[in-house]
ROMI-816161 format. One record per residue (C-alpha): residue number from 1; x, y, z. Coordinates in Angstrom, 3 decimals, padded with zeros to 6 digits, m for minus. Layout:
{site NUM; {X; Y; Z}}
...
This chain:
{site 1; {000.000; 000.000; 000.000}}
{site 2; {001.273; 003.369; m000.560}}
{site 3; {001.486; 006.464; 001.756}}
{site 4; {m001.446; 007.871; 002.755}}
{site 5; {m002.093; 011.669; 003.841}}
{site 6; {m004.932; 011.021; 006.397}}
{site 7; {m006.559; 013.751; 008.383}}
{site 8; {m005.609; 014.447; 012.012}}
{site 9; {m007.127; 015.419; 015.179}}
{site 10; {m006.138; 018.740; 014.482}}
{site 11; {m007.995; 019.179; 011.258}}
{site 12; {m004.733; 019.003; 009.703}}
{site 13; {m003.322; 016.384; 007.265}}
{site 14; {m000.396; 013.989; 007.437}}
{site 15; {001.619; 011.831; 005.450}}
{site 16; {001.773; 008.212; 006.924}}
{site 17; {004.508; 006.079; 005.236}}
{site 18; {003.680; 002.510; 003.583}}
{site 19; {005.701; 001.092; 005.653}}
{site 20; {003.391; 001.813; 008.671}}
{site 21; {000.601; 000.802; 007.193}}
{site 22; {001.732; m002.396; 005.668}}
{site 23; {002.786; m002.978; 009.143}}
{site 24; {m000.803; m001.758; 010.974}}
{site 25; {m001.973; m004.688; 007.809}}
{site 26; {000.575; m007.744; 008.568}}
{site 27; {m000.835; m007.644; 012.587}}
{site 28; {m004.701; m007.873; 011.793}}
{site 29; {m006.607; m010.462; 011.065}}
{site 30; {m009.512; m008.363; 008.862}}
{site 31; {m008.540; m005.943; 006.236}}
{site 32; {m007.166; m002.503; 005.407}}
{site 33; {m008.886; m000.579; 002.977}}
{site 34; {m008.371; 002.466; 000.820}}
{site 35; {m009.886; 004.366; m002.036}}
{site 36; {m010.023; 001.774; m004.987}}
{site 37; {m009.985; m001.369; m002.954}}
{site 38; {m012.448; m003.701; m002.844}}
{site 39; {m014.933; m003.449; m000.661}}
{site 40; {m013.986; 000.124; 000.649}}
{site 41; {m017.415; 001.679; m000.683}}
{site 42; {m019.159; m000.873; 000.663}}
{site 43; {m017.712; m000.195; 004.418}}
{site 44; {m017.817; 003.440; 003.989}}
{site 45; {m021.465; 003.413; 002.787}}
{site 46; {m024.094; 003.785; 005.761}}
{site 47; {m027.841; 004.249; 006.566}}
{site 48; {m028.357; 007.792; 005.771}}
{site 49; {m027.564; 008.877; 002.104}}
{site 50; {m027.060; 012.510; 003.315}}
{site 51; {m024.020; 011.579; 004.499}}
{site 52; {m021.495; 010.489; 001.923}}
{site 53; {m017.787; 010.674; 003.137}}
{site 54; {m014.450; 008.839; 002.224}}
{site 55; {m012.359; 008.039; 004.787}}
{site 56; {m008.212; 008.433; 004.328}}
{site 57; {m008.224; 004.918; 005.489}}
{site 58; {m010.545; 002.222; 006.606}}
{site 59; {m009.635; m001.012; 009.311}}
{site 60; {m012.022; m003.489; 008.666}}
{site 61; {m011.919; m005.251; 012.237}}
{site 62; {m012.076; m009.246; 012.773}}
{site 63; {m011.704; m009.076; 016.597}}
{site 64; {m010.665; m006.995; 019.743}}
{site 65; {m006.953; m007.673; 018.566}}
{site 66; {m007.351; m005.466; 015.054}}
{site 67; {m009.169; m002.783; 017.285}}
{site 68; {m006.457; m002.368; 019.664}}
{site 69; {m004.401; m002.678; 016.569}}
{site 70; {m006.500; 000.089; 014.962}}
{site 71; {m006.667; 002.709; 017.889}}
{site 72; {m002.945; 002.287; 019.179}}
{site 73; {m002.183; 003.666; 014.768}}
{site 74; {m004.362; 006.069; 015.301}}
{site 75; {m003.353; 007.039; 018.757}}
{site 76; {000.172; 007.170; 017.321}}
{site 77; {m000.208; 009.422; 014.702}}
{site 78; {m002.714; 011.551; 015.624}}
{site 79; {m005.268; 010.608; 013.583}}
{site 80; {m009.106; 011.691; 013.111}}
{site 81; {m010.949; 008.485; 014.412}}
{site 82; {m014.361; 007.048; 013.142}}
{site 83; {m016.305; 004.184; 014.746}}
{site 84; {m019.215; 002.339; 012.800}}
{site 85; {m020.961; m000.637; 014.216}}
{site 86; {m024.153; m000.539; 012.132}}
{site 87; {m024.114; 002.507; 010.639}}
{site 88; {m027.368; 003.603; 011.368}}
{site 89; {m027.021; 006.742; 013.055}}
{site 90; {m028.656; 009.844; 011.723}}
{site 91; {m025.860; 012.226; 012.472}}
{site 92; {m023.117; 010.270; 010.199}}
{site 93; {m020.597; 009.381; 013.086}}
{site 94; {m020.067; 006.295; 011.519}}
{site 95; {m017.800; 007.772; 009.426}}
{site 96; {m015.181; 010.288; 008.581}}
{site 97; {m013.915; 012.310; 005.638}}
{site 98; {m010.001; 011.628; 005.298}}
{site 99; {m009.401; 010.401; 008.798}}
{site 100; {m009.422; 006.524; 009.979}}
{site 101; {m012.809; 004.608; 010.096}}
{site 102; {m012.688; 001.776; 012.629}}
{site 103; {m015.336; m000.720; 010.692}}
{site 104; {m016.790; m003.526; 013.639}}
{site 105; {m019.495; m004.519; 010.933}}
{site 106; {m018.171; m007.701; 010.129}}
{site 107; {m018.085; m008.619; 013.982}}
{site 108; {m021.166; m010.586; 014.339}}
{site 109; {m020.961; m013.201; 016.905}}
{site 110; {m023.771; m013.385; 019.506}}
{site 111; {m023.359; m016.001; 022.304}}
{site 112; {m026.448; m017.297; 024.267}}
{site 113; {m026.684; m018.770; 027.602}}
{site 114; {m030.076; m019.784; 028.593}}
{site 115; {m029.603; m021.424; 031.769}}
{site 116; {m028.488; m018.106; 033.285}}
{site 117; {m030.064; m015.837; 030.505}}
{site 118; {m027.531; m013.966; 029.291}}
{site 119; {m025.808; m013.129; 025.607}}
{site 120; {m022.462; m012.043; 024.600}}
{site 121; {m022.777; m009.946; 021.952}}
{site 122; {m020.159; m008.135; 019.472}}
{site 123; {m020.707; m004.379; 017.801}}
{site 124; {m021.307; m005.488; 014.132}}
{site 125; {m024.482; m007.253; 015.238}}
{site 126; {m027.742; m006.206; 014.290}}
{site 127; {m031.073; m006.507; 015.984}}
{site 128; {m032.718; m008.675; 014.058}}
{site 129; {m029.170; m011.052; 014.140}}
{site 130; {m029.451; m011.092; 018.069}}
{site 131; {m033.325; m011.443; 017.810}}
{site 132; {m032.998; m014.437; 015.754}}
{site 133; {m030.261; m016.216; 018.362}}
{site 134; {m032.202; m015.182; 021.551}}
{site 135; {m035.615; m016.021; 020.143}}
{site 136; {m034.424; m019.323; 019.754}}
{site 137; {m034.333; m020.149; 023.012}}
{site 138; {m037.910; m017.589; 023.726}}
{site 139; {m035.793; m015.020; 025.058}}
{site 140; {m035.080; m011.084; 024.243}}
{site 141; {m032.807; m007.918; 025.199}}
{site 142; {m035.180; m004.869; 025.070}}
{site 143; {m034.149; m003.135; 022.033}}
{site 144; {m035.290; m001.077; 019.380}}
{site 145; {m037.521; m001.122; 016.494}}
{site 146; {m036.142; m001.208; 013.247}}
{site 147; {m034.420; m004.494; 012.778}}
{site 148; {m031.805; m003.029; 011.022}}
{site 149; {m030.411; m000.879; 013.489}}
{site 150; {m026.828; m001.551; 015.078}}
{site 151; {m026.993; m002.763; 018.534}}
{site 152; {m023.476; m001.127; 019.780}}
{site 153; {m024.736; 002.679; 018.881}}
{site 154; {m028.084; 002.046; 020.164}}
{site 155; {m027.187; 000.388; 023.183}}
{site 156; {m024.226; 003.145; 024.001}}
{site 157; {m027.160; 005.967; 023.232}}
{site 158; {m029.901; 004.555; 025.720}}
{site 159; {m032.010; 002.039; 023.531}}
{site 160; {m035.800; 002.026; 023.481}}
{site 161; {m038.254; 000.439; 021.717}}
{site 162; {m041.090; m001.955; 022.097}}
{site 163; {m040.171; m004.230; 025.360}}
{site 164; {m038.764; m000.993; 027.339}}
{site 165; {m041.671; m000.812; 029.584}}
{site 166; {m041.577; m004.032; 030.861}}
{site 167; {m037.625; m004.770; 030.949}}
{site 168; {m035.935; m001.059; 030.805}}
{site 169; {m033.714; 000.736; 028.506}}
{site 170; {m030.993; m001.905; 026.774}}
{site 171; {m028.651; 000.157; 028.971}}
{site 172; {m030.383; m000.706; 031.832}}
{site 173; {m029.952; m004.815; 030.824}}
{site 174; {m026.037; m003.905; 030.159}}
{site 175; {m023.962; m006.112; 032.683}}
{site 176; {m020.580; m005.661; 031.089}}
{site 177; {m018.628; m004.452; 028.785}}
{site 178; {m015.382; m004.700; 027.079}}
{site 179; {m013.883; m001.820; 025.861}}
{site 180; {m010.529; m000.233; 024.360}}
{site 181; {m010.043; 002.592; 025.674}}
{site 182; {m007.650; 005.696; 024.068}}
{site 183; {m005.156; 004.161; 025.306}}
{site 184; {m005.214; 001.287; 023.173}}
{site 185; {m005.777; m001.187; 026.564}}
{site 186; {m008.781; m003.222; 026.841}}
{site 187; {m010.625; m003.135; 029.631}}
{site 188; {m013.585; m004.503; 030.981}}
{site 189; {m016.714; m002.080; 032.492}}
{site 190; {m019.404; m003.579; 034.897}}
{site 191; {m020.472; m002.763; 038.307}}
{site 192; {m017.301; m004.742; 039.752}}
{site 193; {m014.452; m003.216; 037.168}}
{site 194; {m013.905; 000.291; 036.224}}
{site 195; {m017.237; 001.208; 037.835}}
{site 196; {m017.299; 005.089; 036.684}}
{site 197; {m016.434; 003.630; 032.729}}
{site 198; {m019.809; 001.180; 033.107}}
{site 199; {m022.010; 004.034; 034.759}}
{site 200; {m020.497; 006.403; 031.339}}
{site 201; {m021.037; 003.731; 028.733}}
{site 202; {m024.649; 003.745; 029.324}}
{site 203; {m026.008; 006.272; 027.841}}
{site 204; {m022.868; 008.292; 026.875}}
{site 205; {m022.511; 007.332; 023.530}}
{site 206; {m018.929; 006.464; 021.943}}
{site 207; {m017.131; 009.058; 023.523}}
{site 208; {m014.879; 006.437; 025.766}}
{site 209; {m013.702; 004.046; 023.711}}
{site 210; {m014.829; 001.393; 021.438}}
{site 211; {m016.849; m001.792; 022.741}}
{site 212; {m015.899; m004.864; 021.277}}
{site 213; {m018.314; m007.252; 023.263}}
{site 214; {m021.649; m006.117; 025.406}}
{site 215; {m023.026; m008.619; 027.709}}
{site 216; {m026.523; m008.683; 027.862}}
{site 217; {m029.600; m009.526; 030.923}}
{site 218; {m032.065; m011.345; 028.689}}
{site 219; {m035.429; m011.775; 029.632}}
{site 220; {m038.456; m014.652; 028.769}}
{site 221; {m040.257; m013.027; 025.838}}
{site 222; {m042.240; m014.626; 022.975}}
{site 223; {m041.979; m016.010; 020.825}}
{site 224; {m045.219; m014.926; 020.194}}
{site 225; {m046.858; m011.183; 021.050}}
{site 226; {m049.887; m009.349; 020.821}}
{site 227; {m048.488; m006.313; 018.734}}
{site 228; {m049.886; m004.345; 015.739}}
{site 229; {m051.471; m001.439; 014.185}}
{site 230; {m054.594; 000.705; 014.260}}
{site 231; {m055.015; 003.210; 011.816}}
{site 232; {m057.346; 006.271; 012.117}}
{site 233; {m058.108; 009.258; 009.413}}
{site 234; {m056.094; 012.288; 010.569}}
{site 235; {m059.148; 014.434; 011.169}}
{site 236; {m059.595; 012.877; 014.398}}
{site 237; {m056.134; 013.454; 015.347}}
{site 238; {m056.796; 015.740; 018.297}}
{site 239; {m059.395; 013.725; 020.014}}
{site 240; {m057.475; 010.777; 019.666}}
{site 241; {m054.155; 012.052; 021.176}}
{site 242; {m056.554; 013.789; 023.793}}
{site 243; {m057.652; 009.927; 024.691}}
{site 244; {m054.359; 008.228; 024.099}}
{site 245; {m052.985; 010.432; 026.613}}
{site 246; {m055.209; 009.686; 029.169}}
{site 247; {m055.265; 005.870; 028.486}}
{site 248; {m051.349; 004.632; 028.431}}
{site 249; {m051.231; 007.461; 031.689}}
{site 250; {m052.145; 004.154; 033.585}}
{site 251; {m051.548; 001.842; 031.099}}
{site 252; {m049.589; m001.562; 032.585}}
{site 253; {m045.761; m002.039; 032.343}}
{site 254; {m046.233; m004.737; 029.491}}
{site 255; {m048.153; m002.165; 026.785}}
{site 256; {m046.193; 000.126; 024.815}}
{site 257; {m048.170; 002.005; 022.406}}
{site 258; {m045.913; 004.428; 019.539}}
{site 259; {m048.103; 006.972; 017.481}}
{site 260; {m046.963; 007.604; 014.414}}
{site 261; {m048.552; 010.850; 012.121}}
{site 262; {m047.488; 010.739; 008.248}}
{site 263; {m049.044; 010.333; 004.780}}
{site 264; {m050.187; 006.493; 004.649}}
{site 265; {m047.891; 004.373; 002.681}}
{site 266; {m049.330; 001.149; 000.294}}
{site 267; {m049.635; m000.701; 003.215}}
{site 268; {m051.358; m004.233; 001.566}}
{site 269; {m054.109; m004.294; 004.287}}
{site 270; {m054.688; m000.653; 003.958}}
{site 271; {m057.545; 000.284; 001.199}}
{site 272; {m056.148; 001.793; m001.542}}
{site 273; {m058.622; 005.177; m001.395}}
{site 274; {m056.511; 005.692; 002.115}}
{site 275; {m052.686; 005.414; 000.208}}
{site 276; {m051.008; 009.186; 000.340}}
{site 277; {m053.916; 010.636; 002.878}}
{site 278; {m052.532; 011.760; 006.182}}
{site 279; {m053.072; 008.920; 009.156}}
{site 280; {m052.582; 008.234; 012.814}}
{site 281; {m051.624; 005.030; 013.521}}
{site 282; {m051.578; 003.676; 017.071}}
{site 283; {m048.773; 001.222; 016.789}}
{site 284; {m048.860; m001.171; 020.195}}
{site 285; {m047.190; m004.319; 021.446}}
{site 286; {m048.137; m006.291; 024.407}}
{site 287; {m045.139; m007.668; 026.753}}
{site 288; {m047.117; m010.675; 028.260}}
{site 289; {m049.607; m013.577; 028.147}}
{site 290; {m051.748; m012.922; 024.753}}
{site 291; {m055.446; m012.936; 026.612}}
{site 292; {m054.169; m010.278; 029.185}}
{site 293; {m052.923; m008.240; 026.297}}
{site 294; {m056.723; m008.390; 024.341}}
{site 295; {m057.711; m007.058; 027.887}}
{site 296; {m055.192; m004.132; 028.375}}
{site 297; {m055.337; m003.242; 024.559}}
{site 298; {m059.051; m003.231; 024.463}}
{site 299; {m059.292; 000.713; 025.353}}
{site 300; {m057.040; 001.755; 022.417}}
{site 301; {m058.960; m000.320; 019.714}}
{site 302; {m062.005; 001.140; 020.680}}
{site 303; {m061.175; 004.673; 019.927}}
{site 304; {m062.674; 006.446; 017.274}}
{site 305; {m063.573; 004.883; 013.889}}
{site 306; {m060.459; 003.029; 012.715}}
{site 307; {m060.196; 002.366; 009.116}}
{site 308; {m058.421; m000.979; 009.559}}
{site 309; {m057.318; m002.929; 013.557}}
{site 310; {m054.589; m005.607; 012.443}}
{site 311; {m053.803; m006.077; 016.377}}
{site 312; {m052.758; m009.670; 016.237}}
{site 313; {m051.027; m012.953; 017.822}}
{site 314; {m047.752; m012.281; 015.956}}
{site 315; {m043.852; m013.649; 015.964}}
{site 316; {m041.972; m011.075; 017.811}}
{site 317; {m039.298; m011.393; 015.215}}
{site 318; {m041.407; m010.537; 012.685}}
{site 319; {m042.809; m007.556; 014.873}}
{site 320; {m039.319; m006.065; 015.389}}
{site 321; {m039.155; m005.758; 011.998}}
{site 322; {m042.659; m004.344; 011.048}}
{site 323; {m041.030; m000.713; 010.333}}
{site 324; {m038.183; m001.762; 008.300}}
{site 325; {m039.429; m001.067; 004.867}}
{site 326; {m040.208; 002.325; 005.734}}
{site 327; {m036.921; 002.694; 006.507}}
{site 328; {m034.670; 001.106; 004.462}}
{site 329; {m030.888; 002.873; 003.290}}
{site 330; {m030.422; 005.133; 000.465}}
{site 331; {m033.139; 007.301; 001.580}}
{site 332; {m032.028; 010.793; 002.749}}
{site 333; {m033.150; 011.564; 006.525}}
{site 334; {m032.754; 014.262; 009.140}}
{site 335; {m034.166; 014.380; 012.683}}
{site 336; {m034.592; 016.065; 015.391}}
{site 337; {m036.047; 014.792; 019.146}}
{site 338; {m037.402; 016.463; 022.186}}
{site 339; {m038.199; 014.567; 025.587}}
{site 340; {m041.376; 015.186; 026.742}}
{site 341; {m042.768; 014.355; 030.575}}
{site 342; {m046.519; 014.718; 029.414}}
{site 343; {m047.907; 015.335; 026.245}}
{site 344; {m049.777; 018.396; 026.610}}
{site 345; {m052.915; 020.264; 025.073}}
{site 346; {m049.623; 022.460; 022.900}}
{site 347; {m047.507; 019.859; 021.970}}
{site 348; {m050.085; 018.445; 020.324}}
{site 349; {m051.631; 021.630; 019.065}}
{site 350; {m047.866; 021.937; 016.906}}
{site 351; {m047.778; 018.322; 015.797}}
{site 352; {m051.365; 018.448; 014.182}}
{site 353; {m049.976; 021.623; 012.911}}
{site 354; {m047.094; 020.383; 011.267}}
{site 355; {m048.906; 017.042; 009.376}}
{site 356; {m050.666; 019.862; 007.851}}
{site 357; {m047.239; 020.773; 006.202}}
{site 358; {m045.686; 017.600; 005.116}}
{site 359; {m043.050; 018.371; 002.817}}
{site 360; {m042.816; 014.755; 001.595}}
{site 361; {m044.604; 011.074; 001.500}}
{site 362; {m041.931; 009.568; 003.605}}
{site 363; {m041.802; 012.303; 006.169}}
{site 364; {m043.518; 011.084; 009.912}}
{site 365; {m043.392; 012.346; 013.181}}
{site 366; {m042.777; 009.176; 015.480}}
{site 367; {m044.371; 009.155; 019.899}}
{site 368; {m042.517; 006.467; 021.261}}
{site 369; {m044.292; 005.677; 024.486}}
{site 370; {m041.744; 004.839; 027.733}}
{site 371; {m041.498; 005.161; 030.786}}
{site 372; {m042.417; 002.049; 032.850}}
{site 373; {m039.733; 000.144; 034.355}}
{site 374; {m037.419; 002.570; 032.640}}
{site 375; {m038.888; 005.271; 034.422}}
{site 376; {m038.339; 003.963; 038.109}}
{site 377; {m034.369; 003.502; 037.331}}
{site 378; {m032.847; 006.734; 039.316}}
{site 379; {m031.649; 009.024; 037.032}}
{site 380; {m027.809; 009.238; 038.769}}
{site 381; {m028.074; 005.387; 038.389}}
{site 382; {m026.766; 005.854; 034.537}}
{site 383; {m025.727; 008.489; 032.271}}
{site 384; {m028.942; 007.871; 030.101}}
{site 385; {m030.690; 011.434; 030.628}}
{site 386; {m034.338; 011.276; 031.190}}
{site 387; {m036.248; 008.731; 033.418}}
{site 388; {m039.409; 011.146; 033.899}}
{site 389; {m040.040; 011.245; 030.504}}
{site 390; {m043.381; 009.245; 029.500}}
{site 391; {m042.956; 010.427; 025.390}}
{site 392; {m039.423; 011.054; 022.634}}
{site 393; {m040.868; 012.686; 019.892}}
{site 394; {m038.534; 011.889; 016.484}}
{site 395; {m039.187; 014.046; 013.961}}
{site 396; {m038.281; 012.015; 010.970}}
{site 397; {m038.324; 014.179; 007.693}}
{site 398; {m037.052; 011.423; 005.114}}
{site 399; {m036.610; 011.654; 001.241}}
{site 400; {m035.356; 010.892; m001.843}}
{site 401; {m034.188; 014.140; m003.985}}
{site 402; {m030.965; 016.406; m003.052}}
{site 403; {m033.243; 019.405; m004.430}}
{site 404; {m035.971; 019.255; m001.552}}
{site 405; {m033.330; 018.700; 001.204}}
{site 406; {m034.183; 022.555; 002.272}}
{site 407; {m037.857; 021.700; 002.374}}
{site 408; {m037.681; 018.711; 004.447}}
{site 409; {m035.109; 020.283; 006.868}}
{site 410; {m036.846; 023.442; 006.994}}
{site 411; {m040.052; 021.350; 007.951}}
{site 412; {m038.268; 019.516; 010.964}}
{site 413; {m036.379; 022.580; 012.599}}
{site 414; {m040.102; 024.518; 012.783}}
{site 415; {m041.830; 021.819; 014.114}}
{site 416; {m038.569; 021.300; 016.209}}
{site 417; {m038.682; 025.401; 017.891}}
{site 418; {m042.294; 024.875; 018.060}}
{site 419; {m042.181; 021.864; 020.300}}
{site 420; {m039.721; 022.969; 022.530}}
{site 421; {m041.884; 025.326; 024.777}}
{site 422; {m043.456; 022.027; 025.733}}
{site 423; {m040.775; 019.552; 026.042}}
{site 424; {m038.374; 018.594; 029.367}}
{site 425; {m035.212; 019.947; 027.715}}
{site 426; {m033.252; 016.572; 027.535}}
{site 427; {m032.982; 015.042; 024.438}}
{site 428; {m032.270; 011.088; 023.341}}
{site 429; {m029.050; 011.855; 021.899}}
{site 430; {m029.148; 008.813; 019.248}}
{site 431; {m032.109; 010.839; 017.767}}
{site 432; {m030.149; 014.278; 017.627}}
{site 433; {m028.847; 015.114; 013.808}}
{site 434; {m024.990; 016.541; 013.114}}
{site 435; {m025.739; 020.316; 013.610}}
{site 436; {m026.749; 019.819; 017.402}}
{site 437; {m023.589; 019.710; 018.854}}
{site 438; {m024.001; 022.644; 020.840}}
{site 439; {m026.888; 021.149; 022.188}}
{site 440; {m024.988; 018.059; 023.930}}
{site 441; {m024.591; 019.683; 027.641}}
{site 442; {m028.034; 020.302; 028.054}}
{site 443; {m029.538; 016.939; 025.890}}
{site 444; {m027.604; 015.097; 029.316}}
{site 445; {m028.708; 017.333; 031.550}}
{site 446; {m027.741; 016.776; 035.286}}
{site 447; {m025.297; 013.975; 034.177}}
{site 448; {m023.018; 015.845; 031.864}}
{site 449; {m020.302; 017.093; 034.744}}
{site 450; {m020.269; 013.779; 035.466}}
{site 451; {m019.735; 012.444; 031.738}}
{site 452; {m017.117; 015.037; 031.080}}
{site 453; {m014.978; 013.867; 034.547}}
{site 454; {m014.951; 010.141; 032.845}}
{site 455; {m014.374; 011.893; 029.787}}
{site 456; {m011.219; 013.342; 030.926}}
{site 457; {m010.311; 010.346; 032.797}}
{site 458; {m010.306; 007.285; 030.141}}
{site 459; {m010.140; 009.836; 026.715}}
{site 460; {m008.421; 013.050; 027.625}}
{site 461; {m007.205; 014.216; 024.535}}
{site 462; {m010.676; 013.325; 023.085}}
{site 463; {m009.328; 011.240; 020.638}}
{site 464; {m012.972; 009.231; 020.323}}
{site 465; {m014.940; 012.706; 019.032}}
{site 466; {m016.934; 011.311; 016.505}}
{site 467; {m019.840; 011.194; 018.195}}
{site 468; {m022.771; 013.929; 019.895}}
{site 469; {m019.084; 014.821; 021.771}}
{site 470; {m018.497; 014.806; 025.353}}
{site 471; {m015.253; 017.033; 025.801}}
{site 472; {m012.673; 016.190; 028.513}}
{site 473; {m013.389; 017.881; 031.755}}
């Protein structure tokens, strides 16, 4: 391979000589990868087609060797430093432009023990990979909900999705952690070793090294749930919300119900009069025994006139998955989140306001419902933000053509300053786009002194800053 002139920490550039990276290549067991070789677009390429960067350099990791491997080059020469695990998050951390991307895709093994429930877990896995290996054996990590999603980002971010009220954040199901920190060292994180590095890696994002195994509490689940959708007309939206409100107030640990508000897609059990008409859809999931779910669901379904109730008996699997062609890669997407501790008569005053102004067909504004078991973990307990919060609005503008990329953004950011008067001020930071960086300090709240102490402790010279950045203390 020949020199390379890769970007630094300092925004500068440098000149690395072949012979170091020939040498970085002889230790690993994956690959090295530059512009032109095989397989370099593919590992550069992620989730979110606004974000199209080419790294100076690209480590294509086998195992926690090549990482250590990996960080120790780019601790030596100063480089910029990338992390992608699935490469699903909105903000484009994933990758760099110039500097040296640290690629865990290809690091898939998951590890289950049912006797004592647990799973070993490595960052290239996906959640619909560590479904399909828990599931076997009827058991589940609370996760998210698109199957596609990484589980290293969205477990270092918080993680919530449809099993949160019954089993917690994914952080909160986090027993361990191995991690190489900026030193190159690898180190394991749980409540017995390097205490204040577990307490930061839940919720803190990449910003103290890079995890090459989680280990996960799994819990009985399935395989079989009471999950699905009921979709309303839009011109009921406010009574609906009004009722929604009042119902999951008191709603059991085991039901999680999402709203989502967007222009209905070709759904095949959807009449075809209803495709491109602005809908509600009450999207729920039931956490338990089937019959107890028809009883705790039964409220919901009975709202208003639905146009179609596919509530069903259904594979959790399949469940996890139910979102995933509405959000498959190549699409261009930019969001923006606010926390919200109740969803009040104003909040949803601006979100019926601003399905009024959809600036595409693929652009949604996504309730997940929380709280729960989540919401009884103290909040000094992790570094995950918000345990009050009963609602995370995303704000999902999504499409296809560079020429309405003002539109759609435009559309989020108002809908975004209109919210705000209503929302708690934190913010789930795996939700919060590339220009929010100033916005960090506050989106952690009470916990970012804390963060920034670990910070400085394990990454002082903030080496791992490609990410919503915590800066050294």
């Amino acid at each position: 391979m020949d020199s390379l002139n890769l970007k630094t920490l300092e925004s500068g550039m440098k000149i690395v000589d072949a012979a170091a990276v020939d040498a970085l290549a002889s230790g690993l067991r994956g690959k090295v990868l530059d512009r032109g070789t095989s397989g370099y677009d593919e590992a550069r390429t992620i989730w979110n087609a606004m974000v199209d960067r080419h790294p100076g350099l690209i480590v294509r990791c086998a195992g926690a060797a090549d990482v250590i491997s990996a960080v120790r080059f780019a601790r030596t020469h100063g480089l910029l430093v990338a992390m992608r695990g699935g490469g699903h998050n909105i903000a484009g951390n994933a990758v760099c432009d110039d500097g040296l991307l640290i690629d865990l895709s290809q690091m898939k093994s998951v590890r289950v023990d049912p006797a004592s429930q647990r799973a070993w877990v490595e960052p290239g896995v996906t959640l619909a990979e560590l479904d399909k290996e828990t599931q076997a054996f009827g058991l589940a990590v609370p996760t998210g909900i698109n199957s596609t999603t990484g589980v290293a980002g969205m477990t270092l971010g918080g993680g919530f999705g449809w099993t949160t009220r019954k089993f917690g954040l994914t952080v909160d199901n986090l027993l361990a952690g191995d991690v190489v920190t900026a030193d190159g060292n690898l180190v394991r994180a749980s409540a017995a070793e390097n205490q204040d590095l577990f307490w930061a890696l839940r919720g803190g994002g990449g910003n103290f090294g890079v995890v090459t195994a989680f280990e996960f509490q799994l819990h009985a689940l399935g395989p079989q749930v009471l999950a699905g959708l009921v979709i309303h007309p839009f011109d009921n939206a406010a009574k609906l919300l009004n009722e929604y409100r009042r119902i999951v107030e008191t709603a059991p640990d085991e039901l999680t119900c999402w709203v989502v508000m967007r222009r209905a897609p070709p759904l095949p059990f959807l009449p075809s009069p209803w495709h491109g008409r602005e809908i509600l859809v009450l999207a729920m999931c039931y956490s338990g025994d089937i019959k107890a779910g028809e009883h705790a669901t039964a409220e919901l379904r009975s709202l208003g006139s639905p146009i179609v109730d596919v509530v069903a008996p259904r594979a959790f699997t399949s469940w996890q998955a139910t979102f995933d062609p509405l959000l498959t890669p190549g699409a261009r997407n930019y969001w923006k989140t606010h926390d919200f501790t109740e969803l009040s008569d104003g909040a949803i005053s601006v979100l019926i306001e601003a399905i009024r102004e959809l600036p595409g067909p693929e652009c949604e504004i996504f309730i997940g419902h929380v709280g729960g078991v989540a919401g009884r973990v103290a909040l000094e307990a992790t570094a995950f933000p918000q345990r009050n919060a009963h609602f995370v609005m995303n704000v999902h503008a999504r499409w296809r053509e560079p020429s309405m990329d003002q539109a759609c953004i435009d559309w989020a950011r108002k809908l975004f300053n209109a919210a705000a008067p209503h929302a708690a001020g934190t913010a789930y930071v795996n939700f919060m786009p590339a220009d929010e960086t100033d916005r960090v300090a506050t989106a952690y709240g009470a916990n970012y002194r804390r963060l920034a102490e670990v910070k400085r402790r394990y990454d002082p010279t903030n080496l791992f800053r490609m990410n919503q950045n915590v800066r050294p203390a």
